[in-house]
C-alpha positions in Angstrom: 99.7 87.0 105.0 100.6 86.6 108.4 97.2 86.2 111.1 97.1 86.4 114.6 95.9 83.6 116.3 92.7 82.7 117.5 91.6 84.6 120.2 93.7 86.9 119.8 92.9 91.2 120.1 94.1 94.3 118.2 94.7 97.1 120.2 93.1 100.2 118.5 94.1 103.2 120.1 92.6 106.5 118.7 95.1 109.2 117.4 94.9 112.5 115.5 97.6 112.7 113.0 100.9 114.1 113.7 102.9 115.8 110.9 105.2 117.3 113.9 107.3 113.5 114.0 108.5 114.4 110.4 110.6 117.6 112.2 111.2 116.0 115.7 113.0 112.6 114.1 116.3 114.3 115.3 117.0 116.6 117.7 119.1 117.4 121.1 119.1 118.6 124.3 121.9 121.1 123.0 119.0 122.6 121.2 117.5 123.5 124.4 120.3 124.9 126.2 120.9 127.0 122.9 117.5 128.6 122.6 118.0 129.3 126.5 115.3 126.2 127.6 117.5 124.2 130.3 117.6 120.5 129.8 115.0 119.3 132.7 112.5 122.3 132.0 108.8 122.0 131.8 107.7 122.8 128.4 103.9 121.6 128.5 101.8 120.0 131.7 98.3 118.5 132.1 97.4 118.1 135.4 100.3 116.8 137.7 102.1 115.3 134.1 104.7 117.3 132.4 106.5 116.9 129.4 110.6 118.1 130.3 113.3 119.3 127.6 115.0 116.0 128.7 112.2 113.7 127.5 113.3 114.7 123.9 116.8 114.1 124.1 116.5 111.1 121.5 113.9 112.7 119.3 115.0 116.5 118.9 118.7 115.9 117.4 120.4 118.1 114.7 117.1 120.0 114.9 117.9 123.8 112.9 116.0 126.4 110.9 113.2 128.9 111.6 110.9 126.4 111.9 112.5 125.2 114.7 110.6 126.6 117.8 107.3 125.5 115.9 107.7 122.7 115.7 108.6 122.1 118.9 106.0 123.7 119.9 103.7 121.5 117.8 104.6 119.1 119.6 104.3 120.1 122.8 100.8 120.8 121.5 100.0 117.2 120.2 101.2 115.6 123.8 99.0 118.2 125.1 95.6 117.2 123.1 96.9 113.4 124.2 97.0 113.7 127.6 93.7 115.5 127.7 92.2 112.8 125.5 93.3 110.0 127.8 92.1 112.2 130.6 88.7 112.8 129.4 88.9 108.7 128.6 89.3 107.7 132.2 86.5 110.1 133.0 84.0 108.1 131.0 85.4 104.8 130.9 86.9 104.0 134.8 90.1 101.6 133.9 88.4 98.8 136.4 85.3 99.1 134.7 86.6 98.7 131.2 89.1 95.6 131.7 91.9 97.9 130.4 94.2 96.3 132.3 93.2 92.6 131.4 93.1 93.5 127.8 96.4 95.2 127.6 97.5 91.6 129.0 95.6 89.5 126.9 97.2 91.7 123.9 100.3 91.6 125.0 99.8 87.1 125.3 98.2 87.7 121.9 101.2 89.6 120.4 104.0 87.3 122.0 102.0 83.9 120.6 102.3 85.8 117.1 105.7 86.4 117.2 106.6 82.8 118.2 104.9 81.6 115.5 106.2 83.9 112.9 109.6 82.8 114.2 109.0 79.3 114.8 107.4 79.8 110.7 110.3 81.4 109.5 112.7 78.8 110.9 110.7 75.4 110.3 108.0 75.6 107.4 109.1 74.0 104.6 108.1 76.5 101.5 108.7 73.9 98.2 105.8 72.9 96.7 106.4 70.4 94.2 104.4 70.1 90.8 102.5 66.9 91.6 101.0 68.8 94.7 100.0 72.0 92.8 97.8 69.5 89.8 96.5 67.7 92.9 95.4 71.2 94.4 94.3 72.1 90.9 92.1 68.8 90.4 90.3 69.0 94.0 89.8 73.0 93.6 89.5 74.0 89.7 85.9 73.6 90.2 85.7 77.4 93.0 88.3 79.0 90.1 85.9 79.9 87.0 86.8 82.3 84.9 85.5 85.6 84.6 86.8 86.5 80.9 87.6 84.1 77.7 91.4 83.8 77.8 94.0 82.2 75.4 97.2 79.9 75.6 99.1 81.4 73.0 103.0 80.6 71.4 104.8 84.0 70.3 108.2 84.8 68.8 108.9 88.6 68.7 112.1 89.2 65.5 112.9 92.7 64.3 112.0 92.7 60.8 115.9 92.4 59.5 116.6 89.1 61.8 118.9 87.4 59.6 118.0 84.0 58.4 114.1 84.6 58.8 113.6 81.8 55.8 115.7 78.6 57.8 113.7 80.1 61.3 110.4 79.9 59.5 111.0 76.5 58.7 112.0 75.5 62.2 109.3 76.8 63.4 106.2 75.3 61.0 108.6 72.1 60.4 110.8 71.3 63.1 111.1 67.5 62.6 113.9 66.5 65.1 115.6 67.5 68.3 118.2 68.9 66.3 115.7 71.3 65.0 113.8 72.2 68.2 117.2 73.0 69.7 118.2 74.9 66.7 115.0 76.9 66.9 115.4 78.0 70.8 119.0 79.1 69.7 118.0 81.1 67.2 115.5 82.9 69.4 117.5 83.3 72.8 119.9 85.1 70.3 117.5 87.0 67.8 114.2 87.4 69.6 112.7 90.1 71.8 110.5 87.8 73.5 109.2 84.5 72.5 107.5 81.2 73.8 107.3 78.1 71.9 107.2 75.4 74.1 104.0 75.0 76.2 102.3 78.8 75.5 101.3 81.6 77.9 97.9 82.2 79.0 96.7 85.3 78.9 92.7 86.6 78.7 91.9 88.6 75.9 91.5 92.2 76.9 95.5 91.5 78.2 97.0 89.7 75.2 95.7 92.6 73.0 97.2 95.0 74.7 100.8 93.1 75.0 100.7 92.1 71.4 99.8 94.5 68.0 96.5 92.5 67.2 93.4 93.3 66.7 90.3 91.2 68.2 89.3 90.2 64.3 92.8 88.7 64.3 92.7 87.4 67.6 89.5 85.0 66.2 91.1 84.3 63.2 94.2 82.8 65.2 91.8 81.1 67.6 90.0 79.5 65.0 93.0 78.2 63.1 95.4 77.3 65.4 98.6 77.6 63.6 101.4 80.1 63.5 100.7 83.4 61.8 103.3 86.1 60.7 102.5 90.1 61.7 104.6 92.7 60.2 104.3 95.9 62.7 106.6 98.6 61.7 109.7 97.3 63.5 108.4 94.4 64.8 107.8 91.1 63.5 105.7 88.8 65.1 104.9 84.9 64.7 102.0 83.8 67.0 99.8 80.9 67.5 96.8 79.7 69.4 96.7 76.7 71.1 94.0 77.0 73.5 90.7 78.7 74.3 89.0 78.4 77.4 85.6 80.3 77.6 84.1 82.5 80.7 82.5 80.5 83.5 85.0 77.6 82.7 87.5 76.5 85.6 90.6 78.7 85.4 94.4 77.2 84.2 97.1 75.9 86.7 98.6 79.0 85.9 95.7 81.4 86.5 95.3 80.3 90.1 99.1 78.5 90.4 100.3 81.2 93.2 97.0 81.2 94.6 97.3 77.4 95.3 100.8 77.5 96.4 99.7 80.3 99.3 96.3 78.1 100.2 99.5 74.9 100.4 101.2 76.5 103.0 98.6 77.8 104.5 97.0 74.3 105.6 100.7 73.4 106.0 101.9 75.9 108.3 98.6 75.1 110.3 99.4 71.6 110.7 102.7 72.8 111.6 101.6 74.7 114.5 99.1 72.5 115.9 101.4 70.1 116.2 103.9 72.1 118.1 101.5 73.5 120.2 99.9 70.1 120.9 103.7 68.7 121.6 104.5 72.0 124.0 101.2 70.8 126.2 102.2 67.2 126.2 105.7 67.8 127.4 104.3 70.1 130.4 101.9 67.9 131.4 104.8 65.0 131.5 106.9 66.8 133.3 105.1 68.0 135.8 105.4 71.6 134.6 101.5 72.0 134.2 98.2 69.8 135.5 95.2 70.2 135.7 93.8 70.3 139.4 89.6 69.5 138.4 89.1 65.5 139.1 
């Protein structure tokens, strides 16, 4: 998520809702000269300010229907209530008085520093984040990451009940012995299976895994407690599943529960370091070339 930088402001200007931009996203003066308002006319004023036919030029193109007028006249009416709003505003809140003007600078400093570095971001950071740095993360950090729910690393195939060769899959998958067999095993399921996992399991807390898979929370435990593959027949679906793991509430979360949380916290302190250094290389070089000093002794 992208931040603005220290110091920075947000510029909150009030506004009342306008449904009118939905009808004035296109119109032109031709409008205007066709419902017999010349291009240039007044059609609203506050004060000394008026709003002309001409200042809609970009906004009131291909406008047509009944509705037409009203909505032009809405939003004659919505500048209107604007104007008077800022009006009463200036009343209240003189522009001296209220730094307006120094704020509207510092927001515009504050919004062209965000920018750079959203560019500069874009164009420099380097976004891979290896494996070795994600456990490192995970080692320092598991500790603030405990779980909230029991969850389970599980292994799953997912076969339609007529799969052919179920029997020589079976035994691949209780009795693979060799390479041959494990790559015989992932062939048969890229081809035959629905879904499946049988390398280093899925984690997945409990309320989630029975709602993904047809168990129930009795055989859930069972599988927990047993750790080896099980068959369930579901109408049309057949499903081998194992538990390998169980990690209880309050215990530090898996890599993969808090893996993309890491990977943003990564670049994060990266994209910090980044910056500083930039910004601290940007004063340097003004200073050394006479760009910028500082005048105090």
């Amino acid at each position: 998520m992208a931040h603005l930088p220290r110091g920075s402001y947000r510029l909150f200007i009030p506004m009342r809702p306008c449904v009118l931009l939905l009808f004035t996203m296109a119109a032109s003066c031709t409008f205007f000269q066709r419902k017999g308002v010349k291009d240039g006319d007044a059609i609203a004023r506050v004060g000394n300010e008026y709003l002309y036919a001409s200042d809609l030029e970009n906004v009131t193109r291909h406008l047509h229907g009944a509705d037409s007028i009203a909505a032009l006249k809405q939003y004659a009416e919505n500048w209107v209530r604007r104007r008077l709003l800022l009006q009463k505003a200036k009343e209240y809140i003189p522009e001296d008085e209220a730094g307006i003007t120094r704020k509207l600078q510092e927001y515009r400093e504050a919004l062209l520093l965000y920018e750079y570095e959203r560019e500069y971001i874009t164009q420099k950071l380097d976004t891979a984040v290896t494996e070795q740095e994600l456990q490192d993360w995970y080692e320092r950090l598991k500790g603030d990451f405990e779980l909230e729910k029991d969850v389970y690393r599980v292994n799953f195939v997912r076969l339609k009940p007529d799969a052919p060769d179920r029997e020589q899959f079976k035994l691949w998958l209780l009795h693979a012995k060799t390479q041959e067999d494990t790559l015989k095993l992932n062939g048969y399921c890229r081809e035959l299976s629905s879904g499946y996992n049988i390398s280093e399991g899925l984690w997945y807390e409990e309320d989630k895994l029975l709602q993904l898979f047809p168990l129930s929370k009795f055989e859930l435990q069972q599988l927990a407690a047993n750790r080896k593959y099980q068959e369930f027949q579901r109408n049309d679906l057949l499903l081998y599943m194992r538990v390998n793991e169980v990690l209880r509430k309050g215990e530090p979360a898996p890599l993969d529960f808090i893996k993309d949380n890491l990977i943003k916290a990564i670049l994060e302190k990266r994209k910090l370091k980044m910056l500083d250094k930039a910004y601290e290389r940007i004063y340097r070089e003004g200073l050394e070339k006479k760009e910028a000093e500082i005048l105090l002794p």
